[in-house]
Backbone as a printed PyTorch tensor [residue, N CA C, xyz], in Angstrom:
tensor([[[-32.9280,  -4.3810,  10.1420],
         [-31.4970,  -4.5840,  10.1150],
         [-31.2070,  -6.0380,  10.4510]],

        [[-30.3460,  -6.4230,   9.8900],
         [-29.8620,  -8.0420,  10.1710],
         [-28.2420,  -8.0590,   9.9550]],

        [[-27.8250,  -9.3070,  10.5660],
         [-26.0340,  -9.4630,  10.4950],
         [-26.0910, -10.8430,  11.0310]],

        [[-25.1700, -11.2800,  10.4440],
         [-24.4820, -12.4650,  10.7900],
         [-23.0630, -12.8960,  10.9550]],

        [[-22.7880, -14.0270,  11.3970],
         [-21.4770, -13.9250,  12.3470],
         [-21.1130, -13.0700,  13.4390]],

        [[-22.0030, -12.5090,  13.9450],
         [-21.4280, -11.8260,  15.1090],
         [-20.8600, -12.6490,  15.9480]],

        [[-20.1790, -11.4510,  16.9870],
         [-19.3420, -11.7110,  18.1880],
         [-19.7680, -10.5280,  19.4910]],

        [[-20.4100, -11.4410,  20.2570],
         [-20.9460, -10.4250,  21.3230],
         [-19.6270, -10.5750,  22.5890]],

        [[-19.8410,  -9.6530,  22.9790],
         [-18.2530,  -9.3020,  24.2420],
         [-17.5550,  -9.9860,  23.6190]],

        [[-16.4200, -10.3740,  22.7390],
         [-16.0330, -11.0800,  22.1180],
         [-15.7990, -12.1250,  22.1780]],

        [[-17.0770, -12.5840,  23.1860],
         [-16.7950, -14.3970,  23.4150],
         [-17.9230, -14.7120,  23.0200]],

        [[-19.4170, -14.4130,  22.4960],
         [-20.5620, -15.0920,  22.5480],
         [-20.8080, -15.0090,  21.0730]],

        [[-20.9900, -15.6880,  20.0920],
         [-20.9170, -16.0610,  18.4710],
         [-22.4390, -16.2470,  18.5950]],

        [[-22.8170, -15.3590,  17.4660],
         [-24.4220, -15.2820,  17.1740],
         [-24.5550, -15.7090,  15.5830]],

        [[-25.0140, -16.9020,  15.2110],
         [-24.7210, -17.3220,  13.7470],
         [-25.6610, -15.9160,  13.1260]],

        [[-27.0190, -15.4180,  13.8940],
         [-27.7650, -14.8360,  12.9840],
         [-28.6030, -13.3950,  13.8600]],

        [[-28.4950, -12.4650,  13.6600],
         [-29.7110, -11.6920,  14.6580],
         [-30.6000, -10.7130,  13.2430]],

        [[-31.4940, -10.7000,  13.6270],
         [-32.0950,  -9.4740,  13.0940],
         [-33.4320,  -8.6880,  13.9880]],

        [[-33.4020,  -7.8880,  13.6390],
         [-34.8560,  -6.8490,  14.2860],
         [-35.2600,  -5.8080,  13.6240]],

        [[-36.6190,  -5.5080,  13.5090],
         [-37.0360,  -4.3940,  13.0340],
         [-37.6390,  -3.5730,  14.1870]],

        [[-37.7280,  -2.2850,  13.9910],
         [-37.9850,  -1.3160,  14.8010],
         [-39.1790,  -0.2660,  14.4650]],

        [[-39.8570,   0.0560,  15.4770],
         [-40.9650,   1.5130,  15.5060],
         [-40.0140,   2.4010,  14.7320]],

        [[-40.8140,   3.1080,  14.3940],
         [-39.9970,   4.6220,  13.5070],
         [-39.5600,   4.8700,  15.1940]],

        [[-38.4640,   5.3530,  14.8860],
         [-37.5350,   6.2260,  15.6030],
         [-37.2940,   7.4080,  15.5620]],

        [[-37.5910,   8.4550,  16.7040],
         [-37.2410,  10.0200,  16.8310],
         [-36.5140,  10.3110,  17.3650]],

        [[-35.3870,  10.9340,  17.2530],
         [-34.0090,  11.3320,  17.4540],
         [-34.5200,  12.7070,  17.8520]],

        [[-33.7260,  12.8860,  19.0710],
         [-33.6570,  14.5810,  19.3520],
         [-32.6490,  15.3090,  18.5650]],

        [[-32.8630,  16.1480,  17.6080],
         [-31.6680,  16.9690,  16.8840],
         [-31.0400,  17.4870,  17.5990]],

        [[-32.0760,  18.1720,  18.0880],
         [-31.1430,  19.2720,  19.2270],
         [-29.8170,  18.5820,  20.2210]],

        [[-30.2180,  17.2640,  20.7530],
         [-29.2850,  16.5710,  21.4820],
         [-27.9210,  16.3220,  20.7380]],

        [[-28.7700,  15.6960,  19.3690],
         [-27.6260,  15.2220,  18.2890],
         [-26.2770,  16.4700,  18.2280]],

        [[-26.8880,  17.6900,  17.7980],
         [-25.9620,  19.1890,  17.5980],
         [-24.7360,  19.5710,  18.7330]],

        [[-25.2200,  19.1130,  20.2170],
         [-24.8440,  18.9850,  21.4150],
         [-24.3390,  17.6780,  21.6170]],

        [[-23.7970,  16.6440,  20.6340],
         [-22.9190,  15.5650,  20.8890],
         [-23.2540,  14.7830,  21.3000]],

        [[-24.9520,  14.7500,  21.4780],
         [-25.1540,  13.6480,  22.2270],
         [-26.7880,  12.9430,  21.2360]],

        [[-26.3850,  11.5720,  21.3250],
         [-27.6710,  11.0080,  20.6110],
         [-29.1050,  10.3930,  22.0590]],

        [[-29.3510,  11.1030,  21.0970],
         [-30.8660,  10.9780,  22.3190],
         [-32.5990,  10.5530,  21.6510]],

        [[-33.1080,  10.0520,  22.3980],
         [-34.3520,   9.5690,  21.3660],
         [-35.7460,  10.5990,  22.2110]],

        [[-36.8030,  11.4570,  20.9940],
         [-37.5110,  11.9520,  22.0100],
         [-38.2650,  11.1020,  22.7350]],

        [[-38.8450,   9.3660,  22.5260],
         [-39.8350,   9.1730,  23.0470],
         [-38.9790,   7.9150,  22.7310]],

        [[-39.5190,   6.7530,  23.6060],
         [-39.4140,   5.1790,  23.7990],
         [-39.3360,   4.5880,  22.2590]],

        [[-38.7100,   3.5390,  21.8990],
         [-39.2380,   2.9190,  20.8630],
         [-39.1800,   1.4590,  21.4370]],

        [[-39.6380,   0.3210,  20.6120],
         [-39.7180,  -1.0110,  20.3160],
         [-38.6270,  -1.6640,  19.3990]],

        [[-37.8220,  -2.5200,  19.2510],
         [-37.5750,  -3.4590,  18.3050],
         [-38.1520,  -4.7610,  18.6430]],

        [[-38.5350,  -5.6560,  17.8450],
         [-38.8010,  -6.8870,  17.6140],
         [-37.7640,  -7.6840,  17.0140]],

        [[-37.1330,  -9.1090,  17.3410],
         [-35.8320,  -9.3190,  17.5110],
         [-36.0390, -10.7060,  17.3330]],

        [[-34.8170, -11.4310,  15.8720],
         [-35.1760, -12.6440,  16.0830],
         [-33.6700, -13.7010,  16.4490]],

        [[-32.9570, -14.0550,  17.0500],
         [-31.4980, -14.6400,  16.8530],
         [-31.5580, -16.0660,  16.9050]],

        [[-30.2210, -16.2500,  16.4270],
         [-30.2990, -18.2240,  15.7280],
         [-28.6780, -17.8830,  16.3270]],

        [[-28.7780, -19.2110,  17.1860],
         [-27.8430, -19.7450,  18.0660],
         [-27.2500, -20.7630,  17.4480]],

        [[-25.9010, -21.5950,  17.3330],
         [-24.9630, -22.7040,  16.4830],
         [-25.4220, -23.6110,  17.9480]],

        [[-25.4890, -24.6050,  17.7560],
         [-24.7950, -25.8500,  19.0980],
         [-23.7350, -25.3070,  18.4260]],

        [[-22.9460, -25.1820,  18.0890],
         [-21.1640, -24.9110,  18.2450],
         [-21.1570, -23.9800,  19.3510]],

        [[-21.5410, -23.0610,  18.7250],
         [-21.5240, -20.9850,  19.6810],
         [-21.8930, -22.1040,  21.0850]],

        [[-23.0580, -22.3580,  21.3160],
         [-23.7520, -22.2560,  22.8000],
         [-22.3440, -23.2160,  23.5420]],

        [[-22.0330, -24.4320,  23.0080],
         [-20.9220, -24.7140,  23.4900],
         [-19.8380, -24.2560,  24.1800]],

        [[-19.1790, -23.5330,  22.8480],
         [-18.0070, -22.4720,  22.9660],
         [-18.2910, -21.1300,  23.8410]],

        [[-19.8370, -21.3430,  24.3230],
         [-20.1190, -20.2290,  25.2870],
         [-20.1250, -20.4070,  26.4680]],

        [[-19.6200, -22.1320,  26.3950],
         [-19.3730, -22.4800,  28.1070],
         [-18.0560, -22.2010,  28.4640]],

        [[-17.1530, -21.8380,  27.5380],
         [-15.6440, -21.3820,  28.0720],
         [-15.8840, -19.3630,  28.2960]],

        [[-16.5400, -18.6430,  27.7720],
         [-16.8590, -17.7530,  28.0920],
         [-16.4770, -17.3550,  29.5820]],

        [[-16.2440, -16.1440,  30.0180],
         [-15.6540, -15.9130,  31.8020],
         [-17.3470, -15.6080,  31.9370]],

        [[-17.6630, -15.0000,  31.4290],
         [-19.4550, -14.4520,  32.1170],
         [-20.1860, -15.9010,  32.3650]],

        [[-19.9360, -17.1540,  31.5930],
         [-20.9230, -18.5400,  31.9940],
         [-19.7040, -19.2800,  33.1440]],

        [[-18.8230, -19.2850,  32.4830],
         [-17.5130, -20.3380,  33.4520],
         [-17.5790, -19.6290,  35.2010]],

        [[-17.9500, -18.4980,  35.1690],
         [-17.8170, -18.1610,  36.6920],
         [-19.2120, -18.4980,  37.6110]],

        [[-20.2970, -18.8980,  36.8300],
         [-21.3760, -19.5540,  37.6780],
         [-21.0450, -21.4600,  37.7600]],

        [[-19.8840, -21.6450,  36.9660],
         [-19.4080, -23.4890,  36.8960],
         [-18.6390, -23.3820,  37.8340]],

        [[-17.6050, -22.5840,  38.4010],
         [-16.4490, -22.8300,  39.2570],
         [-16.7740, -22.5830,  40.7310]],

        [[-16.1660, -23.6760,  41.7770],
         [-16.3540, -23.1980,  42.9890],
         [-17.7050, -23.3300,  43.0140]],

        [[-18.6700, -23.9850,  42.6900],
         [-19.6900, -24.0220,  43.1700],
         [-20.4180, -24.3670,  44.5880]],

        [[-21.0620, -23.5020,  45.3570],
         [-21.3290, -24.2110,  46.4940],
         [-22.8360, -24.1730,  47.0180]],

        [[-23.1700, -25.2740,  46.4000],
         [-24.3590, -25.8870,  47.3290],
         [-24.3730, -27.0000,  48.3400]],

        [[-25.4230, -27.0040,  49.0850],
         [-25.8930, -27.8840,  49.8570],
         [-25.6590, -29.6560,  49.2490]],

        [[-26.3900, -29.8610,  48.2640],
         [-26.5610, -30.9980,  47.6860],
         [-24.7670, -31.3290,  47.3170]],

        [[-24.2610, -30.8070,  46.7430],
         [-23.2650, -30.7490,  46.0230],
         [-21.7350, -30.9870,  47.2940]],

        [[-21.5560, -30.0300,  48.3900],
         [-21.0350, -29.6610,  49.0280],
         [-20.8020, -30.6400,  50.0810]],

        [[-22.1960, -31.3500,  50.0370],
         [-22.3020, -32.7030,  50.8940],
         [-21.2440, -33.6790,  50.6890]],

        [[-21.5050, -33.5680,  49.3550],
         [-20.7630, -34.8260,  48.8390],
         [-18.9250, -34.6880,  48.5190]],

        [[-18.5060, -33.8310,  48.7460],
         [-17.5290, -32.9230,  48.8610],
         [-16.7990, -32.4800,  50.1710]],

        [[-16.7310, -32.9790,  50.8840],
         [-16.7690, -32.3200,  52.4490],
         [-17.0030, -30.8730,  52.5540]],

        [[-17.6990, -29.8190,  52.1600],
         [-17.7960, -29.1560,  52.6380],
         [-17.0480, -28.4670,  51.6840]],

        [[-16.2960, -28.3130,  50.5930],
         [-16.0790, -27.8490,  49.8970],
         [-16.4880, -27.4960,  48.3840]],

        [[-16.4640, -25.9820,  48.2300],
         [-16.8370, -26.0110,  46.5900],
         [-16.3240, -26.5320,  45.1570]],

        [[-17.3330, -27.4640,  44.7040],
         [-16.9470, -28.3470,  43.5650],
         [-17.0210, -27.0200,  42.1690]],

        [[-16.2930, -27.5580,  41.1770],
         [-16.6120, -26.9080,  39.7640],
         [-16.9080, -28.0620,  38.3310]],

        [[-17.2440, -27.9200,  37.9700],
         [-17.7030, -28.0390,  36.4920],
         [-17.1420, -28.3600,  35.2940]],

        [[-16.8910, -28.9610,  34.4380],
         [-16.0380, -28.5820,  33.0970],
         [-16.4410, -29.4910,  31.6010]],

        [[-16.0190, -29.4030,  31.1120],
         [-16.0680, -29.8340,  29.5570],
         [-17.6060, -30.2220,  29.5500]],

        [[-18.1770, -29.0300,  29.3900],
         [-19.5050, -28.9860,  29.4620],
         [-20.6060, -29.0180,  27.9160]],

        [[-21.2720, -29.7600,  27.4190],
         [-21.4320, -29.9880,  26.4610],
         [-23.0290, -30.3040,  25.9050]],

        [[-23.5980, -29.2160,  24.9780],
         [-24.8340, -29.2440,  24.9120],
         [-25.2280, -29.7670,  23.6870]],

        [[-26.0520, -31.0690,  23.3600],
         [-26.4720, -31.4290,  22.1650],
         [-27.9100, -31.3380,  21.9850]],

        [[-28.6200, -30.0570,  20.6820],
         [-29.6040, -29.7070,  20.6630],
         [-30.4060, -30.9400,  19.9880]],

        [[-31.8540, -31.4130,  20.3770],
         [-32.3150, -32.4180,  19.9760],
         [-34.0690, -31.6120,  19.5180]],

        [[-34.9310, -32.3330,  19.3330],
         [-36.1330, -32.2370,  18.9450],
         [-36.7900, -32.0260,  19.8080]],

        [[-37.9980, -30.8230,  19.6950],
         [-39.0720, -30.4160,  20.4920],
         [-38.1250, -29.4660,  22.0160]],

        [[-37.4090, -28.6270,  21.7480],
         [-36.2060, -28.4820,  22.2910],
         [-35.9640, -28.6260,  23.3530]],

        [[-35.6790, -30.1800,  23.2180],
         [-35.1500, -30.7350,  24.3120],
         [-33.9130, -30.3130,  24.3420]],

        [[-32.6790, -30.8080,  25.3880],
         [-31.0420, -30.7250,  24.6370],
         [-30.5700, -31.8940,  25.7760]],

        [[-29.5120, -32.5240,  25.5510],
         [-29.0280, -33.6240,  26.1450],
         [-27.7530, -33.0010,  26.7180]],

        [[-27.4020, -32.5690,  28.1680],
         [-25.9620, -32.3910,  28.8720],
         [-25.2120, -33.3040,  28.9800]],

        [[-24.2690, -33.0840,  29.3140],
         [-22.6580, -33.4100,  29.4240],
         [-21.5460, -33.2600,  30.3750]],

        [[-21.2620, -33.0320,  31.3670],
         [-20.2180, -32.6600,  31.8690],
         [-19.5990, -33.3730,  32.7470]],

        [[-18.6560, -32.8320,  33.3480],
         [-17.7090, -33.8560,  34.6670],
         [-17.3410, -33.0240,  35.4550]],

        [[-17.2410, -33.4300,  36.7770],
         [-16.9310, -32.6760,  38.1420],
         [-15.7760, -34.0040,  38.5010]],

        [[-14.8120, -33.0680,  39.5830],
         [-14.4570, -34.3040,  40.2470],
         [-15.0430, -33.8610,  42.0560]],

        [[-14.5560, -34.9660,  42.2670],
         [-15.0080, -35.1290,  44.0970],
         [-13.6030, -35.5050,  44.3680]],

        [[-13.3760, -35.2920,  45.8470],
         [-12.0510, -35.6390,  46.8390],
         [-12.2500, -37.5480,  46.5620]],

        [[-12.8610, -38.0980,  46.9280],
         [-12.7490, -39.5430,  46.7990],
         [-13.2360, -40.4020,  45.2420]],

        [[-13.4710, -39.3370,  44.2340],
         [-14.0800, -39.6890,  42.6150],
         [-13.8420, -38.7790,  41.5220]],

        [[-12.7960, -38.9040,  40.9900],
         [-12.3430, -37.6880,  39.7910],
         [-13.4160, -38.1710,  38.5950]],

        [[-12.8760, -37.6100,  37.7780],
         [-14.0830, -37.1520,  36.4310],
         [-15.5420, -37.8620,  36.3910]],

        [[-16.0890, -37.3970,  37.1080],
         [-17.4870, -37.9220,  37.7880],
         [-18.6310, -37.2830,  36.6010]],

        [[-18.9760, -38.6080,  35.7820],
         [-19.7080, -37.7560,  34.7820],
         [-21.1860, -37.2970,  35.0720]],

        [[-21.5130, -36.5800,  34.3470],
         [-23.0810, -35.8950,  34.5150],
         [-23.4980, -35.6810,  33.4600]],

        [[-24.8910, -36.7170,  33.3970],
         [-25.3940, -36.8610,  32.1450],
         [-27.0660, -37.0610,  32.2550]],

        [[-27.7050, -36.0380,  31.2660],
         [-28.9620, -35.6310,  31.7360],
         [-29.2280, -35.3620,  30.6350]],

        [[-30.9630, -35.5480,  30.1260],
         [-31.2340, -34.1640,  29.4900],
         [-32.6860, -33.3090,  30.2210]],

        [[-32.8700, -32.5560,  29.5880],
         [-33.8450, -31.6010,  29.5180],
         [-34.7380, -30.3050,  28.8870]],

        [[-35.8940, -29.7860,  29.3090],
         [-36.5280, -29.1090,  28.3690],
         [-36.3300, -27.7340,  27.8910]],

        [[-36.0380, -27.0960,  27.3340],
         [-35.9890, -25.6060,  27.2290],
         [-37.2790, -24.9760,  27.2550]],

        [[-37.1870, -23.2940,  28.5070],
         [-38.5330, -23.3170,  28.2150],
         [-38.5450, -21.5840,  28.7800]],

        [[-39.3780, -20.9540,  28.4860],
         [-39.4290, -19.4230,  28.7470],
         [-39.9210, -19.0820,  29.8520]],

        [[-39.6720, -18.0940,  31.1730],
         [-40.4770, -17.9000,  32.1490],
         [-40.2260, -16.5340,  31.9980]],

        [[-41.2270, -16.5020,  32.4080],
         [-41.5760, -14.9000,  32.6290],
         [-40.9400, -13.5890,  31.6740]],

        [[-41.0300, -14.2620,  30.0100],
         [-40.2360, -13.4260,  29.0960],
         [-38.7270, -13.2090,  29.4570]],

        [[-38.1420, -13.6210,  30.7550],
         [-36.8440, -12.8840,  30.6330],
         [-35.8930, -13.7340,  31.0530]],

        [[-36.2030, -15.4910,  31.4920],
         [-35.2250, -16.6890,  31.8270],
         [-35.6020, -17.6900,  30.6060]],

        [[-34.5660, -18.0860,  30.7550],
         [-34.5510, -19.6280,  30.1100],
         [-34.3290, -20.7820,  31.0740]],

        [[-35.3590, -21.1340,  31.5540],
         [-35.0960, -22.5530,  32.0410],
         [-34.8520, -23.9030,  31.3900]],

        [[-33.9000, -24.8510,  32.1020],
         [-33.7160, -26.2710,  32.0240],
         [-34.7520, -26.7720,  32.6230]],

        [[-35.8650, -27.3630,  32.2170],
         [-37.2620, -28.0430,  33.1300],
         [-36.9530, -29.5630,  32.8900]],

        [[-37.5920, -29.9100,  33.8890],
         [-38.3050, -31.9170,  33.8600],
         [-36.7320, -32.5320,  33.4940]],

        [[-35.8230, -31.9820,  34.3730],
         [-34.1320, -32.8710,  33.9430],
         [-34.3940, -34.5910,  33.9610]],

        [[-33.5970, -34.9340,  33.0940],
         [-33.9230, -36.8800,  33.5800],
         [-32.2700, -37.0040,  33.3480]],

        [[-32.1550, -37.8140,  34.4580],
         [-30.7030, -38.7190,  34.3320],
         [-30.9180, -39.4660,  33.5340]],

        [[-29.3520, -39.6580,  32.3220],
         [-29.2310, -40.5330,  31.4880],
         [-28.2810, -41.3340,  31.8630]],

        [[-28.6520, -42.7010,  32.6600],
         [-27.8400, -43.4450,  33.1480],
         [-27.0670, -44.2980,  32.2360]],

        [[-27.1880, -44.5260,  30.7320],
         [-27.0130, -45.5330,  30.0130],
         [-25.6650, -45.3470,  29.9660]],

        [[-25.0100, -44.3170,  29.8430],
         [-23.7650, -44.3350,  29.2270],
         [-22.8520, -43.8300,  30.5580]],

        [[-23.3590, -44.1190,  31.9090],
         [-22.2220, -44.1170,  32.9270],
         [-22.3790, -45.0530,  34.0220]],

        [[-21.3650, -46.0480,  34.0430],
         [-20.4040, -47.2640,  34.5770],
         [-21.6580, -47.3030,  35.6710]],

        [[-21.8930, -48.4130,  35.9430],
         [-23.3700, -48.8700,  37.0300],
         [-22.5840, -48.6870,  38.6880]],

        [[-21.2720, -48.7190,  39.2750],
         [-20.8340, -48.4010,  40.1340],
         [-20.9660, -46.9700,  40.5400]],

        [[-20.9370, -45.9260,  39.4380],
         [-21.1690, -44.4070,  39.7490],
         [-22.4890, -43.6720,  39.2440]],

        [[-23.6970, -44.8720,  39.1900],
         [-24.6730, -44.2810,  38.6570],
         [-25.1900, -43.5690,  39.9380]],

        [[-25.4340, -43.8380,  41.0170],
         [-25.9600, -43.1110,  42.6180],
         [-25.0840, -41.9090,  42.5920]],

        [[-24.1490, -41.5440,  42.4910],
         [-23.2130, -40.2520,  42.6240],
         [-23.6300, -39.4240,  41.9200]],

        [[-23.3700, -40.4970,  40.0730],
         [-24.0300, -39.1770,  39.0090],
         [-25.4030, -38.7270,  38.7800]],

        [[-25.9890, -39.3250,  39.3030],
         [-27.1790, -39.0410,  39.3600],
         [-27.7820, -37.6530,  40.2000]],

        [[-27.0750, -37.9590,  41.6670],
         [-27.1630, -36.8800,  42.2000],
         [-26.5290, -35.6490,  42.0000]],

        [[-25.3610, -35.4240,  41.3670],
         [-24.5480, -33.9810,  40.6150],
         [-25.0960, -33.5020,  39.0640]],

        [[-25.4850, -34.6160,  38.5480],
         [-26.4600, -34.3050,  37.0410],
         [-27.4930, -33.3300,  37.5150]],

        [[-28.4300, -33.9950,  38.5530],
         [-29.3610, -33.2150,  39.0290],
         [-29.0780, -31.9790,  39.4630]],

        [[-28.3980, -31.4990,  40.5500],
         [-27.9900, -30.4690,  41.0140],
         [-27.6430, -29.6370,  39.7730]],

        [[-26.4210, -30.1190,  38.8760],
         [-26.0400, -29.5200,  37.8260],
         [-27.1470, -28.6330,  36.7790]],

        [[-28.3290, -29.9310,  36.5620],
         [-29.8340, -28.8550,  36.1920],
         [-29.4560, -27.9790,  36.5320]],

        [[-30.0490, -27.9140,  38.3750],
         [-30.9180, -26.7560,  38.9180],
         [-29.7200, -25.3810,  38.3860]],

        [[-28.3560, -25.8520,  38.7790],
         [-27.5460, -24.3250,  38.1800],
         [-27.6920, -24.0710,  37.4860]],

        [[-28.2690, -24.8730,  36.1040],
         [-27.9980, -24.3380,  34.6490],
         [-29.8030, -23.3600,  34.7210]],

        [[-30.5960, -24.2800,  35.3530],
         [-32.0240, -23.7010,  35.0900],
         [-31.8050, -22.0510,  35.5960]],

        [[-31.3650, -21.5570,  36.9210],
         [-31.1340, -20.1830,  37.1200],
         [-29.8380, -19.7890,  36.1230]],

        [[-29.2940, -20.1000,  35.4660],
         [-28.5000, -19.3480,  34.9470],
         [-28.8490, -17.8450,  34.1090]],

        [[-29.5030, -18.7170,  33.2050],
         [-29.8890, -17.5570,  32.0560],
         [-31.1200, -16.6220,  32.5850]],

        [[-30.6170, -15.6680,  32.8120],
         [-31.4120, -14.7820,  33.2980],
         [-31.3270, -13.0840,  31.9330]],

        [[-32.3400, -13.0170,  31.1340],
         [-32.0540, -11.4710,  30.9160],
         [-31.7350, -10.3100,  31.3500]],

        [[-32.1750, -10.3000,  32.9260],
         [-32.2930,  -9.0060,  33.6110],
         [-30.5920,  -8.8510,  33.6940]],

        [[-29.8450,  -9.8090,  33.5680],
         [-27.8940, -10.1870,  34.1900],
         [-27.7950,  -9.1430,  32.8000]],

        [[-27.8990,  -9.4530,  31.6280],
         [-27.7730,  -8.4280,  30.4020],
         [-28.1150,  -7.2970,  30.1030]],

        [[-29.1120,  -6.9880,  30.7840],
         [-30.2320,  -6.1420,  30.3660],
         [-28.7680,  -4.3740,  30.3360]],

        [[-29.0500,  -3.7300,  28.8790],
         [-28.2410,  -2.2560,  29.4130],
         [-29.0020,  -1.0630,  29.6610]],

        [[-28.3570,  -0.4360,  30.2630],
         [-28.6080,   1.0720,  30.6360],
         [-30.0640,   1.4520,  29.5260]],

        [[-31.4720,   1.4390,  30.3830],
         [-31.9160,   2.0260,  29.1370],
         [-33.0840,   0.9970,  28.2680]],

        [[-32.4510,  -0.0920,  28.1650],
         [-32.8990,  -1.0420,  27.4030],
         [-33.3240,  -2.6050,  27.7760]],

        [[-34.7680,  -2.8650,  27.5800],
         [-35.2920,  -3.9370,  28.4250],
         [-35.2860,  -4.9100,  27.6200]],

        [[-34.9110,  -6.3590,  27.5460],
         [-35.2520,  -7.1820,  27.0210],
         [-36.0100,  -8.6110,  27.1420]],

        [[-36.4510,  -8.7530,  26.4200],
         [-37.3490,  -9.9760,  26.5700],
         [-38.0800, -11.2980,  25.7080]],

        [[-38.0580, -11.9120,  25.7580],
         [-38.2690, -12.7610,  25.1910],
         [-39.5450, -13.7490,  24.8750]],

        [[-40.0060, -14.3090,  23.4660],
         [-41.2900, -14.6720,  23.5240],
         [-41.0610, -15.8540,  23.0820]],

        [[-40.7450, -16.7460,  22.2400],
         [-40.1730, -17.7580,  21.8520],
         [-39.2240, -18.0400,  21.4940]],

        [[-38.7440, -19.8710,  21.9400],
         [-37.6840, -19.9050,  21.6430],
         [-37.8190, -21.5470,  21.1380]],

        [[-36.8880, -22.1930,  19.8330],
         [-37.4770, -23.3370,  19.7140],
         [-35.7900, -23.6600,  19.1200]],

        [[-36.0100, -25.1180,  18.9380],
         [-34.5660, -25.7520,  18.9260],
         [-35.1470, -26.0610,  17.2000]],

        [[-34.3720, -25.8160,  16.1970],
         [-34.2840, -26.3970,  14.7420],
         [-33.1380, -26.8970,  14.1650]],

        [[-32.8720, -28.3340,  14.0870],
         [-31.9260, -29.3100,  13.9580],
         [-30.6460, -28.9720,  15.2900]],

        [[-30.0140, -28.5380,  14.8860],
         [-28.5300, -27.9400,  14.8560],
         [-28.4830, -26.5200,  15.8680]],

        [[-29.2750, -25.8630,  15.4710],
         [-29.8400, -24.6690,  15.4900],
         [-30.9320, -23.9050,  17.0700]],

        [[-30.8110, -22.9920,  17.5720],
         [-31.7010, -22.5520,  19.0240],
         [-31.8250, -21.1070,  18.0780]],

        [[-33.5290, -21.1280,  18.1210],
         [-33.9020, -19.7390,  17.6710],
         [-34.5250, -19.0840,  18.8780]],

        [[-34.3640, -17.6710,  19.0060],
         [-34.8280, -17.3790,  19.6530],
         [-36.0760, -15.6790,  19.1790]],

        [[-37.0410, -15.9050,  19.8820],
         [-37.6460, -14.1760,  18.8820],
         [-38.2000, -13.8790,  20.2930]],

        [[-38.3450, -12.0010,  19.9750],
         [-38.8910, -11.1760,  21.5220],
         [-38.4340, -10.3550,  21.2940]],

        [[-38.5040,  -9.1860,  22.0200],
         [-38.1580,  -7.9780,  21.6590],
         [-37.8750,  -7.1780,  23.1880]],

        [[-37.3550,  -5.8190,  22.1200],
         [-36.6200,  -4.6970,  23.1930],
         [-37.5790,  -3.3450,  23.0240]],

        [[-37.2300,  -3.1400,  24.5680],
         [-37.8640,  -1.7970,  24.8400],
         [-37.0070,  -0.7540,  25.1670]],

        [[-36.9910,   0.2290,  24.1420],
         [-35.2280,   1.0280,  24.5130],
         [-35.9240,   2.7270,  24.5780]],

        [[-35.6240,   2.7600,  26.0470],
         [-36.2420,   4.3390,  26.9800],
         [-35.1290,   5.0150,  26.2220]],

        [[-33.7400,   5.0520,  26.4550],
         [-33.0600,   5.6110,  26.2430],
         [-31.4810,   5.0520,  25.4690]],

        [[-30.7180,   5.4870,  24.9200],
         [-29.4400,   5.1810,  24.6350],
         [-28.5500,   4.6610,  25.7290]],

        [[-27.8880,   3.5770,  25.9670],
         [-27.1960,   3.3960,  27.0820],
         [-25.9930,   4.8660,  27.2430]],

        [[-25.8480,   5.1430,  29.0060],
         [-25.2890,   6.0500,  28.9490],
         [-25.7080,   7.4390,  28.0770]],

        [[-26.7940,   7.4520,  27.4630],
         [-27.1990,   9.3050,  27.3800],
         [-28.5450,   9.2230,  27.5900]],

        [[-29.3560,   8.7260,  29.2360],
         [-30.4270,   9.0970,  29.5230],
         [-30.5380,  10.4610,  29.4880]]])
């Protein structure tokens, strides 16, 4: 099965998914009784193609925007008196060997639109995160008076993005997912891996 243009929770735009699946056994008997049920586990194998547009437009999303706002760390918090900073116009440009180059701005009590500019590696752990690895500040394109500031919130900014993506945060009722590769092509974040589905969400 394959589709394109999707819309996941109706904020996350998938230019492309497809998967094929183990033969599948359906309990009849369940089916007759209103309910769809599988007798035994199956597999899909799963491949999706991500836009740099979508991943963008997936930073206004409420499920990504609520790990940007109010943020409070140590590093961050320092520099802040003690208060939680947030995040915004956050902006991912996919590059080669999938790297991707960030974007964003915070303000501080004594420094408004404080830019943060980095890139870094995309990379798989443990089938079920996506990490940001080996971040480097890109000092070129911010003002030599606020390079010590941005430097230090770029960084920090990584480490949030590296825990972000977690599968297990998605994972439904039933159904495990995971991931085996993932590679950046032009424009484009592919991703392939597959699902392990015990049961139908909601009719274990």
């Amino acid at each position: 099965m394959s589709g394109r243009g999707l819309v996941i929770r109706r904020q996350f735009d998938v230019e492309e998914m497809s998967f094929e699946t183990d033969a599948v056994a359906i309990d009849y008997a369940a089916v007759l009784g209103g309910k769809l049920r599988l007798k035994q586990p199956t597999q899909a194998v799963a491949q999706v193609i991500l836009s740099e547009a979508a991943i963008n437009r997936a930073f206004e999303a409420d499920l990504v925007k609520q790990h940007l706002v109010k943020v409070d760390r140590p590093e961050l918090t320092s520099l802040s008196g003690g208060e939680p900073i947030s995040f915004r116009t956050v902006e991912i440009q996919l590059l080669a060997d999938n790297q991707v180059k960030i974007s964003a701005q915070t303000d501080l009590p004594n420094c408004q639109d404080v830019p943060i500019r980095l890139t870094a590696t995309l990379e798989i752990e443990k089938r079920r995160r996506i990490g940001f690895k080996r971040p480097q500040f890109d000092a070129e394109t911010v003002p030599e008076a606020m390079r010590g500031l941005s430097e230090t919130v770029s960084l920090a900014f990584a480490q949030i993005l590296d825990s972000m993506v977690d599968l297990d945060r998605f994972d439904l009722d039933g159904v495990m997912l995971r991931l085996n590769r993932l590679e950046t092509q032009g424009k484009k974040l592919v991703f392939s891996g597959y699902a392990q589905i015990e049961h139908f969400p909601g009719n274990g």
